[in-house]
Chimera marker file (.cmm) of the C-alpha trace (Angstrom):
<marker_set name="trace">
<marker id="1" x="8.914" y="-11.720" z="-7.759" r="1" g="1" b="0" radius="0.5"/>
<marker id="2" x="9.165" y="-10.465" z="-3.908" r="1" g="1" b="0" radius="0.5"/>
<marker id="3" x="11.440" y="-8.863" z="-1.897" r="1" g="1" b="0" radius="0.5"/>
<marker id="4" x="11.946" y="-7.634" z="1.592" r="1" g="1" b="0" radius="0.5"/>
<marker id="5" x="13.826" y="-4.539" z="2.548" r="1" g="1" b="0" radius="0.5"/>
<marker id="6" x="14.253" y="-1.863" z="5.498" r="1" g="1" b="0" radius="0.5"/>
<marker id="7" x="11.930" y="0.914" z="4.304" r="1" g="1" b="0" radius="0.5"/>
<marker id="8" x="14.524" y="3.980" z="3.979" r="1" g="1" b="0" radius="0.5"/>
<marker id="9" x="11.266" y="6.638" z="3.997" r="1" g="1" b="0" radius="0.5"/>
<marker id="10" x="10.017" y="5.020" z="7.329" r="1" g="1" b="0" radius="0.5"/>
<marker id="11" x="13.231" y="4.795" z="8.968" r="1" g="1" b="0" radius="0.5"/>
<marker id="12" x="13.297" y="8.673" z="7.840" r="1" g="1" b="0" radius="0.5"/>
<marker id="13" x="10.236" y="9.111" z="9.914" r="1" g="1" b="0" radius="0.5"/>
<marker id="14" x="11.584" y="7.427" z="12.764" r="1" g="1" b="0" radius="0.5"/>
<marker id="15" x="14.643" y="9.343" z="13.323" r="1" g="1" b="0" radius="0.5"/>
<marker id="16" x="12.133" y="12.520" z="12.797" r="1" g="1" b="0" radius="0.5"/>
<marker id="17" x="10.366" y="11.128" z="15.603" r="1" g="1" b="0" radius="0.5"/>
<marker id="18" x="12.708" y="10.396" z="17.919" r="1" g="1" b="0" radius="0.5"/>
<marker id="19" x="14.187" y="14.055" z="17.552" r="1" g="1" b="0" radius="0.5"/>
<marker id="20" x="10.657" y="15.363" z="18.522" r="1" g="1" b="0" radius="0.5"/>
<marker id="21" x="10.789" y="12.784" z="21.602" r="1" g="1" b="0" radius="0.5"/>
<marker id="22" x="14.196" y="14.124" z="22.460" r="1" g="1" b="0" radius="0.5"/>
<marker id="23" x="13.603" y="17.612" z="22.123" r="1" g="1" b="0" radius="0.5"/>
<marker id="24" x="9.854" y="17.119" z="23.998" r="1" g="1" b="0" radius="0.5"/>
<marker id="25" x="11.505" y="15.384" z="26.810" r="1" g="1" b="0" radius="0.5"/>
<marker id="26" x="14.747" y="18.078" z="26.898" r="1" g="1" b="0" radius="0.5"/>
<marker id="27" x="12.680" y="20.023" z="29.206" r="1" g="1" b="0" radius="0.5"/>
<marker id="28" x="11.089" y="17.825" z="31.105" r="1" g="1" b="0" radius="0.5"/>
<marker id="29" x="13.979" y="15.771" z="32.357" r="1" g="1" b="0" radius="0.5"/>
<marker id="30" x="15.648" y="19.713" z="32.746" r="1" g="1" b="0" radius="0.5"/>
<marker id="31" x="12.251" y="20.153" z="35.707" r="1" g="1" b="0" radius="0.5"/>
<marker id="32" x="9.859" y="21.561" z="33.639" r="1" g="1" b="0" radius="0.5"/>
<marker id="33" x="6.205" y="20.247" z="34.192" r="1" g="1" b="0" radius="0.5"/>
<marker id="34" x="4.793" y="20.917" z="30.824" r="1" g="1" b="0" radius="0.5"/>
<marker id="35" x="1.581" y="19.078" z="30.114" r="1" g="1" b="0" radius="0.5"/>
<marker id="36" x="1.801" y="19.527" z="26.595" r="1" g="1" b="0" radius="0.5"/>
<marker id="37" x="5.206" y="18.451" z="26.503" r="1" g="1" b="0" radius="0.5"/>
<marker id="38" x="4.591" y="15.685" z="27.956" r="1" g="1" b="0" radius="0.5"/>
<marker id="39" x="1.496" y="14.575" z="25.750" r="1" g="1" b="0" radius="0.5"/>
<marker id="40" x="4.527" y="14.944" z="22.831" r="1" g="1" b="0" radius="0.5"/>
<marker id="41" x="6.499" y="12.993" z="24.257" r="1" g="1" b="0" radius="0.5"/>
<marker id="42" x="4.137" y="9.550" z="25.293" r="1" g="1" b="0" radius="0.5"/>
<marker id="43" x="2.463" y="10.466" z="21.760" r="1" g="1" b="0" radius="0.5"/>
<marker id="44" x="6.127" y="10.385" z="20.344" r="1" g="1" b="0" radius="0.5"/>
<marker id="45" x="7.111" y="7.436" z="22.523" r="1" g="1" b="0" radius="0.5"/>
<marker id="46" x="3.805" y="5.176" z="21.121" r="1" g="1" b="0" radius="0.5"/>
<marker id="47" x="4.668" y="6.282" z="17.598" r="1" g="1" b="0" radius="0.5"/>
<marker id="48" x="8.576" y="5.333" z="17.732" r="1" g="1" b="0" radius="0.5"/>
<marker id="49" x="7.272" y="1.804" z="19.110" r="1" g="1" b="0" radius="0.5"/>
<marker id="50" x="4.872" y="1.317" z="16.637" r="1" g="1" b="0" radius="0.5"/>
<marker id="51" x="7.462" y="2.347" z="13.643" r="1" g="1" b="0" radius="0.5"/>
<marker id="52" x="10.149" y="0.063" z="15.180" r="1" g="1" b="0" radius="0.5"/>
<marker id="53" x="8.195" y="-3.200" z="14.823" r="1" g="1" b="0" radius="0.5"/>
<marker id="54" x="6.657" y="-2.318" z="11.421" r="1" g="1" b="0" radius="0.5"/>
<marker id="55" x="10.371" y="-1.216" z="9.247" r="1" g="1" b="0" radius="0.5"/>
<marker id="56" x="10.704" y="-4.099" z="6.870" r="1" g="1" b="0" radius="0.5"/>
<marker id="57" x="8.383" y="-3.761" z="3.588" r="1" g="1" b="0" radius="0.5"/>
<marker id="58" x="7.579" y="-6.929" z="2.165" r="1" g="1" b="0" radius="0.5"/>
<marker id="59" x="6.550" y="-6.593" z="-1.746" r="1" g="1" b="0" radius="0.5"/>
<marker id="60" x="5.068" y="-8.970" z="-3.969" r="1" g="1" b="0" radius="0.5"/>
<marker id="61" x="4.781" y="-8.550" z="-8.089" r="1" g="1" b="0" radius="0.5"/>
<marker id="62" x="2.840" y="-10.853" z="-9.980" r="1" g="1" b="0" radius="0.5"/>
<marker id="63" x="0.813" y="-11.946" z="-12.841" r="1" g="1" b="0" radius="0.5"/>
<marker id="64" x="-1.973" y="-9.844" z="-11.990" r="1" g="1" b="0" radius="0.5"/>
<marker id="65" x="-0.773" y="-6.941" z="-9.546" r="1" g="1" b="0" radius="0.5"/>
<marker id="66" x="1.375" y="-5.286" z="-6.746" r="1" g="1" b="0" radius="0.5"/>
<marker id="67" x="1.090" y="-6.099" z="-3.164" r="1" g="1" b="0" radius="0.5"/>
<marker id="68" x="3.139" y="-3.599" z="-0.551" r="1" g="1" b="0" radius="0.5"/>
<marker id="69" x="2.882" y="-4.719" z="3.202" r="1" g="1" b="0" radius="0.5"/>
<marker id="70" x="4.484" y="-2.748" z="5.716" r="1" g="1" b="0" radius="0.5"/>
<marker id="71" x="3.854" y="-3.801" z="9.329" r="1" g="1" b="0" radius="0.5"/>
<marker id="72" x="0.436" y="-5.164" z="9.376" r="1" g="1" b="0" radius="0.5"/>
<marker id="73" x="-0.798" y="-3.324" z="6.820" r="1" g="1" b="0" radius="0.5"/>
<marker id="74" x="-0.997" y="-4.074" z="3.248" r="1" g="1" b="0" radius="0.5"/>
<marker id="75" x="-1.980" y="-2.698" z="-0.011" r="1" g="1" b="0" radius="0.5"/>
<marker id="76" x="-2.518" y="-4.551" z="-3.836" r="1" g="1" b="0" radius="0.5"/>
<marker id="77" x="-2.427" y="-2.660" z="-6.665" r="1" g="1" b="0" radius="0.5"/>
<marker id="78" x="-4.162" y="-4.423" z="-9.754" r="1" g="1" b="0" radius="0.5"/>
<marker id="79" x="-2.321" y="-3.818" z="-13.197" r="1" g="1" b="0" radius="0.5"/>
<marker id="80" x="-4.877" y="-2.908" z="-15.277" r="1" g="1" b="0" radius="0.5"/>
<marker id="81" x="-5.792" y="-0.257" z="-12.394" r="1" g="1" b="0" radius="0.5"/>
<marker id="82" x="-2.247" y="1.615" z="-12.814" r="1" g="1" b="0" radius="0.5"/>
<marker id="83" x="-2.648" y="4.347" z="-15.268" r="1" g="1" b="0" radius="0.5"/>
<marker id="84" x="1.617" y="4.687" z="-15.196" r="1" g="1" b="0" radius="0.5"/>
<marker id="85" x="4.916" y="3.702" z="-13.664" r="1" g="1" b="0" radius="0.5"/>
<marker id="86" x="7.991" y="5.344" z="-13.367" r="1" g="1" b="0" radius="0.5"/>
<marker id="87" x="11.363" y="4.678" z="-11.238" r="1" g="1" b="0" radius="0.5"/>
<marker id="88" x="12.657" y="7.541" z="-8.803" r="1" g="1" b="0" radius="0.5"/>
<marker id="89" x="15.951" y="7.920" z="-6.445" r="1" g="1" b="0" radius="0.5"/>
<marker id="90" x="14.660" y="9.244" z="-2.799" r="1" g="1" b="0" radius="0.5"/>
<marker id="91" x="16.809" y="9.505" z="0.053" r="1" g="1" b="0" radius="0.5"/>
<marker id="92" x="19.662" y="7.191" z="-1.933" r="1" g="1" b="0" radius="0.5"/>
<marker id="93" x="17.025" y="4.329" z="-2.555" r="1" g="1" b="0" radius="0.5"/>
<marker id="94" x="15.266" y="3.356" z="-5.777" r="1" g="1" b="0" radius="0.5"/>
<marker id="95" x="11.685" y="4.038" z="-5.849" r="1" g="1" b="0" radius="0.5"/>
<marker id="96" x="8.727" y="2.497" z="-8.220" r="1" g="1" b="0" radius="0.5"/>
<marker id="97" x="6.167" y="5.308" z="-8.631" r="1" g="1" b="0" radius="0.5"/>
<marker id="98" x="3.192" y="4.043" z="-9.630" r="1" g="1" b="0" radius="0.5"/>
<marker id="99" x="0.062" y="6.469" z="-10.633" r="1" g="1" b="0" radius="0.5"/>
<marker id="100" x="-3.808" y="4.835" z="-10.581" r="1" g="1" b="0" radius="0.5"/>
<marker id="101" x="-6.846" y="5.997" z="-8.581" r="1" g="1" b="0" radius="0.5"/>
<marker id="102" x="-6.406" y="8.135" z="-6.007" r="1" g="1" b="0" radius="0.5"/>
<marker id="103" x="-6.607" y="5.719" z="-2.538" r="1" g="1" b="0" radius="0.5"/>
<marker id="104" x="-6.137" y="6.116" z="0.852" r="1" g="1" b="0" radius="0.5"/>
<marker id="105" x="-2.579" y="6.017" z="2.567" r="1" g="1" b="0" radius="0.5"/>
<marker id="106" x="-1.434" y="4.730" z="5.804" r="1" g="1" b="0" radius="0.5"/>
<marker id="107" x="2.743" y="5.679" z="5.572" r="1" g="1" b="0" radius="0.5"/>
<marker id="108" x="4.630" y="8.091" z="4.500" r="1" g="1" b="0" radius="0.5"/>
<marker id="109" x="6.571" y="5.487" z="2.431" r="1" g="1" b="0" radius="0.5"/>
<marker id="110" x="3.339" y="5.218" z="0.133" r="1" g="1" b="0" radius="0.5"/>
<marker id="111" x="3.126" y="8.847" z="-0.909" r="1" g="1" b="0" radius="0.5"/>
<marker id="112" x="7.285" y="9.385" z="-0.075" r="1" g="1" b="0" radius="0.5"/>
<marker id="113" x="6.373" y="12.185" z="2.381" r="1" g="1" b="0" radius="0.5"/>
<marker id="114" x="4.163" y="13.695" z="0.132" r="1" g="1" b="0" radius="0.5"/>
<marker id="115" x="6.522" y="14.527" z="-2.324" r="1" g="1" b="0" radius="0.5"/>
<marker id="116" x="4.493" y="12.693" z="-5.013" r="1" g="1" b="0" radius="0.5"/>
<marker id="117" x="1.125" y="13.729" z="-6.482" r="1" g="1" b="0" radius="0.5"/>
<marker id="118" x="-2.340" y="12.300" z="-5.213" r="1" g="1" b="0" radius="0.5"/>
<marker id="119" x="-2.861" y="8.856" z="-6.748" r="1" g="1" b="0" radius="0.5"/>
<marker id="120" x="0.744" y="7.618" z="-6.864" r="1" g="1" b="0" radius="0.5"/>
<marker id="121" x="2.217" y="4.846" z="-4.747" r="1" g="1" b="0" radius="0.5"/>
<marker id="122" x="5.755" y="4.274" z="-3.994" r="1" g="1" b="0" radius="0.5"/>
<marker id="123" x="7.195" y="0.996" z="-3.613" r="1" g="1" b="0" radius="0.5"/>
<marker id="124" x="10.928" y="0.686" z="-2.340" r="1" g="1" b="0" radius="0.5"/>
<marker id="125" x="13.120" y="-1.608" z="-5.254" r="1" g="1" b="0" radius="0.5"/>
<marker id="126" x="16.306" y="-3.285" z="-4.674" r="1" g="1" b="0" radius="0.5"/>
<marker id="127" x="18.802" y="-1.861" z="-7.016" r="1" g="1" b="0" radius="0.5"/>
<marker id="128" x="19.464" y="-5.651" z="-7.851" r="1" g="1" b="0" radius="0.5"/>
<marker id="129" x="15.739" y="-6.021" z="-8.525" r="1" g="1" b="0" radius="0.5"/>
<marker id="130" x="15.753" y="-2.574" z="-11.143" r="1" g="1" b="0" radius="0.5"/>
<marker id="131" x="16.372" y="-4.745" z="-14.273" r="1" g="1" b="0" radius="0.5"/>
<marker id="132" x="13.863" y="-7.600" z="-13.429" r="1" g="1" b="0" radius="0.5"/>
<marker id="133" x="11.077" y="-5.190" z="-12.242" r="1" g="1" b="0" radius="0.5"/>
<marker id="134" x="11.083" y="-3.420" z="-15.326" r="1" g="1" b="0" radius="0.5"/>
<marker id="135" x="11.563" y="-6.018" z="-17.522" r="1" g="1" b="0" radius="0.5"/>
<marker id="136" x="7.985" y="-7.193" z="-16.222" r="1" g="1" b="0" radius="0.5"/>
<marker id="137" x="6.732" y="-3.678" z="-16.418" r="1" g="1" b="0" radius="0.5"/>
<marker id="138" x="6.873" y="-3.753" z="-19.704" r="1" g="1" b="0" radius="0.5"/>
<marker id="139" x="5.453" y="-7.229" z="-20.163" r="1" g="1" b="0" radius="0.5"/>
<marker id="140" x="2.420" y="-6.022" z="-18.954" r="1" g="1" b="0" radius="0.5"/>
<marker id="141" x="2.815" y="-3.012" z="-21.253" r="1" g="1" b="0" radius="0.5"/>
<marker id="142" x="3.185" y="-0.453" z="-18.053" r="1" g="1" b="0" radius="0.5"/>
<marker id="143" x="6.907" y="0.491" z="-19.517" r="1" g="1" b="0" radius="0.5"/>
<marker id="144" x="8.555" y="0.888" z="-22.980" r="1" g="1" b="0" radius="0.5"/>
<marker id="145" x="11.746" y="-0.565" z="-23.053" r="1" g="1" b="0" radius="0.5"/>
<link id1="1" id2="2" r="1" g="1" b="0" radius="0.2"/>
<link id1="2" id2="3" r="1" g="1" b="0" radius="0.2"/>
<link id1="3" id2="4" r="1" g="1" b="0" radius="0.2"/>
<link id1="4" id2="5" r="1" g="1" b="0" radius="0.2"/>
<link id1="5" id2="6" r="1" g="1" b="0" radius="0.2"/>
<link id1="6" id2="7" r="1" g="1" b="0" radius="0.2"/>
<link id1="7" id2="8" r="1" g="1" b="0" radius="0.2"/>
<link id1="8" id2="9" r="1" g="1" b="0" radius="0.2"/>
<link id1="9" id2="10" r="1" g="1" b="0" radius="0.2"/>
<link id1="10" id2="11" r="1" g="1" b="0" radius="0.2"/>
<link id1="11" id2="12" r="1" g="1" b="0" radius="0.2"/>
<link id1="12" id2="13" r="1" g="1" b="0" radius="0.2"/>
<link id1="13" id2="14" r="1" g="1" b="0" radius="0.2"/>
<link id1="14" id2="15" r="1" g="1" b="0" radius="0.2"/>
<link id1="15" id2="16" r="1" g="1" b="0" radius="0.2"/>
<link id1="16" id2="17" r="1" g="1" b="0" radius="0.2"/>
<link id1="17" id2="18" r="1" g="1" b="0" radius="0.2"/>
<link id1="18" id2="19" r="1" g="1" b="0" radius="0.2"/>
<link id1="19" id2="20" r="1" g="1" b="0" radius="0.2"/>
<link id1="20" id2="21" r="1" g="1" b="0" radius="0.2"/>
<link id1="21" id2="22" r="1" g="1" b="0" radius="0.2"/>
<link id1="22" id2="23" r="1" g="1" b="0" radius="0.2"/>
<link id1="23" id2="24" r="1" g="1" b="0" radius="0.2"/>
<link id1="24" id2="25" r="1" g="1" b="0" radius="0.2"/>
<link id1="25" id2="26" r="1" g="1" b="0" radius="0.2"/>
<link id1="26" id2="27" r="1" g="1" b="0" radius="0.2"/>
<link id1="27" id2="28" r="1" g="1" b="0" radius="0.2"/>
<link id1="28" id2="29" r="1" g="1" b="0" radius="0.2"/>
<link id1="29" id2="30" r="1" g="1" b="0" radius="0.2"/>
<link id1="30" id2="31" r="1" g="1" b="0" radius="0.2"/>
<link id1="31" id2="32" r="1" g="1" b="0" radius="0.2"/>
<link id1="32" id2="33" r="1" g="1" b="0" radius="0.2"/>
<link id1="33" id2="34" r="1" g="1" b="0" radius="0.2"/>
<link id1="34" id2="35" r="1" g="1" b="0" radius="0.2"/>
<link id1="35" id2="36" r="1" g="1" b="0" radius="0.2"/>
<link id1="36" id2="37" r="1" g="1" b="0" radius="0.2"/>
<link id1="37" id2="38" r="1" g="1" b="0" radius="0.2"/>
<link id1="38" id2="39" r="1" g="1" b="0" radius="0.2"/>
<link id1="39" id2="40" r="1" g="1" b="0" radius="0.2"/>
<link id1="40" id2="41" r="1" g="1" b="0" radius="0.2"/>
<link id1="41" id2="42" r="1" g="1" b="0" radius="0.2"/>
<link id1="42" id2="43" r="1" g="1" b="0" radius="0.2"/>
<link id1="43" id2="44" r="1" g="1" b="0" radius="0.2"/>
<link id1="44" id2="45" r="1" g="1" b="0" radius="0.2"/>
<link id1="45" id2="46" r="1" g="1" b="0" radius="0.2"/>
<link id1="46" id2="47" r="1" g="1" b="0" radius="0.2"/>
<link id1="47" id2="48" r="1" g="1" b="0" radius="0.2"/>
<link id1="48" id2="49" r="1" g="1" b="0" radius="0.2"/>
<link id1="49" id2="50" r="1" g="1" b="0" radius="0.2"/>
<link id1="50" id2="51" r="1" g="1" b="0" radius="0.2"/>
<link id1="51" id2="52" r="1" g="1" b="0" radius="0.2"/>
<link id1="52" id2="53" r="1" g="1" b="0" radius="0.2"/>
<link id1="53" id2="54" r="1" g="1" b="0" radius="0.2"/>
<link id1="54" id2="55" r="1" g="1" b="0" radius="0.2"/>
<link id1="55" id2="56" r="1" g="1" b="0" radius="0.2"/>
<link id1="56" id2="57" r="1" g="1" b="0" radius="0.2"/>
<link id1="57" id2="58" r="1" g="1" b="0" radius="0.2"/>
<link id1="58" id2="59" r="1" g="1" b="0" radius="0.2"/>
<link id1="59" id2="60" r="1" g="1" b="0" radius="0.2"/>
<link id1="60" id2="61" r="1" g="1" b="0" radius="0.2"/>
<link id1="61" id2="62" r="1" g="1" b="0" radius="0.2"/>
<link id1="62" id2="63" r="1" g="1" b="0" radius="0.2"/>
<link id1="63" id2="64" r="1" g="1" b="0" radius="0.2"/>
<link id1="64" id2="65" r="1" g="1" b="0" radius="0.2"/>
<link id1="65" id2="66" r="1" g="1" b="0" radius="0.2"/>
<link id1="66" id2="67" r="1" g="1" b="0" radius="0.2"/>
<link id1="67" id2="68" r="1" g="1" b="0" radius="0.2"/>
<link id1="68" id2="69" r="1" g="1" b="0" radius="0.2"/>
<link id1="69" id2="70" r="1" g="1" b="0" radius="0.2"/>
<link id1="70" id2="71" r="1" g="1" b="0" radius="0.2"/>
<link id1="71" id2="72" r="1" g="1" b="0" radius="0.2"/>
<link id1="72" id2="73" r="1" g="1" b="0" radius="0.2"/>
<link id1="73" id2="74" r="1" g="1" b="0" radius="0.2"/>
<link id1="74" id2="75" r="1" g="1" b="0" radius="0.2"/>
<link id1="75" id2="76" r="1" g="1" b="0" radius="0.2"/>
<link id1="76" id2="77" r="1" g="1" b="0" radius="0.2"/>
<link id1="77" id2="78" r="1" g="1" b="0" radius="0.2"/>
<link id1="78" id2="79" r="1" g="1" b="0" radius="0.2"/>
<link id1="79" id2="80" r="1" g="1" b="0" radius="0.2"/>
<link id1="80" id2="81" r="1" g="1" b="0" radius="0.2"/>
<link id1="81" id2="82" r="1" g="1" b="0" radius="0.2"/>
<link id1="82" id2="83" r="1" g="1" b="0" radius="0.2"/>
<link id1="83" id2="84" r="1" g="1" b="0" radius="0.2"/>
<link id1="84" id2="85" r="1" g="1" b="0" radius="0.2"/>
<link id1="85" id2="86" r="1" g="1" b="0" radius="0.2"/>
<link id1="86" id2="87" r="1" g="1" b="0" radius="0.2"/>
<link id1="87" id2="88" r="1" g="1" b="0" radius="0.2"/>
<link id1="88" id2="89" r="1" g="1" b="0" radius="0.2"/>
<link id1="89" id2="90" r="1" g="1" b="0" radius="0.2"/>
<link id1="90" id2="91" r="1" g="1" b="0" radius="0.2"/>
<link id1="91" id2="92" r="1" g="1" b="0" radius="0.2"/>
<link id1="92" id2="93" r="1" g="1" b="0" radius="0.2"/>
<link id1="93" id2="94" r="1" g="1" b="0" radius="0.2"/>
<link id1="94" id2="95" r="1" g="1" b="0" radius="0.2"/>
<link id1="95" id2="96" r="1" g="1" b="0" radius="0.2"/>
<link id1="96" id2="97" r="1" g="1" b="0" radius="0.2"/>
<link id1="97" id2="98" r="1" g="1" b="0" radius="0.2"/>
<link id1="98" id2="99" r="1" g="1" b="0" radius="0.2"/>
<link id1="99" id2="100" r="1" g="1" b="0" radius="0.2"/>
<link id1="100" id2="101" r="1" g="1" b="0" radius="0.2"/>
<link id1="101" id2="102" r="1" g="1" b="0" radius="0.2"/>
<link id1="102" id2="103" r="1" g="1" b="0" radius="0.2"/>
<link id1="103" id2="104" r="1" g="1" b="0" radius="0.2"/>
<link id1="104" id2="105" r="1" g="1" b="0" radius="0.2"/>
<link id1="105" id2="106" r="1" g="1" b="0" radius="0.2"/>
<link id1="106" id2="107" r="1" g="1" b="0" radius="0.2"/>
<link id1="107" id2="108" r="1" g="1" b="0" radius="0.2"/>
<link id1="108" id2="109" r="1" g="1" b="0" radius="0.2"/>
<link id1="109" id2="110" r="1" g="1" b="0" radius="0.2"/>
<link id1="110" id2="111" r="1" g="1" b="0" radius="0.2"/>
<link id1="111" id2="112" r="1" g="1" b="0" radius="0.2"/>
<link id1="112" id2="113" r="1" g="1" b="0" radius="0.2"/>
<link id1="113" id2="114" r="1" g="1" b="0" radius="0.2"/>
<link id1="114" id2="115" r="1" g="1" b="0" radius="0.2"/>
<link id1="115" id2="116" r="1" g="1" b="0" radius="0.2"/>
<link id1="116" id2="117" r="1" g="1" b="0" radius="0.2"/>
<link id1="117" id2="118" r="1" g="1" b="0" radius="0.2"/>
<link id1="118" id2="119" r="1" g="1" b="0" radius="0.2"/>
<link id1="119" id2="120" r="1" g="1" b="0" radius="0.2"/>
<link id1="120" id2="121" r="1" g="1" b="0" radius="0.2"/>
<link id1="121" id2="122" r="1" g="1" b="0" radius="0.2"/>
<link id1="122" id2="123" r="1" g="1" b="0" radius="0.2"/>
<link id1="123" id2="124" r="1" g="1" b="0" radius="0.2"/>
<link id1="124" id2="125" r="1" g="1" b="0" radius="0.2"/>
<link id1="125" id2="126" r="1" g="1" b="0" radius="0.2"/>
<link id1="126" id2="127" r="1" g="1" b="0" radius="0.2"/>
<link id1="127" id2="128" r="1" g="1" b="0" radius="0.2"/>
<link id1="128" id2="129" r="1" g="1" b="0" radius="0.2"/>
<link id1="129" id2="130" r="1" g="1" b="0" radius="0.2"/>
<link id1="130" id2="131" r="1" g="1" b="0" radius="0.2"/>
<link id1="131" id2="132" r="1" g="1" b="0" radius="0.2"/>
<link id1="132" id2="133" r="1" g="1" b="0" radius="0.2"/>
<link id1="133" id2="134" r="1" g="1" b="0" radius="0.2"/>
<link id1="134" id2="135" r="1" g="1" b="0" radius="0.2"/>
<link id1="135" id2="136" r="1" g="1" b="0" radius="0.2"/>
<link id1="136" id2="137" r="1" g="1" b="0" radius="0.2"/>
<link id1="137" id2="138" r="1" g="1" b="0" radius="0.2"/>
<link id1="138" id2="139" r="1" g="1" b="0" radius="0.2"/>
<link id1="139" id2="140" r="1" g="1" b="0" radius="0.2"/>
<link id1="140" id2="141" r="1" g="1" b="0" radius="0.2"/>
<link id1="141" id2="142" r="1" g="1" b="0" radius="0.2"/>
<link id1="142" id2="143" r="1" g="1" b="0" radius="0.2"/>
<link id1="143" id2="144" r="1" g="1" b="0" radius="0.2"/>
<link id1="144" id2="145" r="1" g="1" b="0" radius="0.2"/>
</marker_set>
């Protein structure tokens, strides 16, 4: 099962950034020659680019695990390495939690802006997908039905 959607915690973080560019740059374009300003605002400016081109997360559920790639970057989650699952609204989008090992992570889709705990993942789910994900879930004995 895979599905690709516009990441609604990532666009989050884009419109975040772009009102840090705007209110960075305020000033400057007003005459002010703030150095530190203006670091903001390139640092914004690289950010924003970089968030643009990475929005759509592709993810991938299959006999033996969860793969989330966002961008470039990608993560797999084995099955018998998730401890337990649960589903989540954030921001008006449906969101698989899922709890293993604490690991590493790169956006603040995976953690949901740090909202969740330290060793949960979140992976964005079609509300058309809800059904089907968990039906698989609890094949693999993640989720009662």
């Amino acid at each position: 099962m895979t599905w690709a959607v516009t990441d609604r915690a990532h666009r989050v973080g884009l419109v975040l950034l772009v009102l840090v560019c705007v209110g960075a740059a305020t000033p400057i374009l007003l005459g002010s020659t703030s150095l530190p300003l203006m670091a903001i605002t390139a640092i914004s400016v690289v950010s924003m680019w970089r968030m643009s081109l990475a929005r759509t997360v592709q993810v991938s559920l299959d006999a033996d695990g969860i793969t989330k790639t966002l961008g470039t970057r990608s993560w797999r989650l084995a099955w018998s390495e998730v401890e337990a699952v649960s589903f989540t609204r954030f921001l008006g989008s449906d969101q698989l939690l899922l709890t293993g090992e604490p690991q590493p992570h790169w956006s603040a889709s995976d953690r949901l802006f740090s909202l969740v705990p330290a060793g949960t993942r979140a992976v964005q789910v079609p509300t058309t997908q809800l059904a089907a994900v968990g039906e698989l879930l609890a094949d693999h004995g993640l989720l009662s039905r």
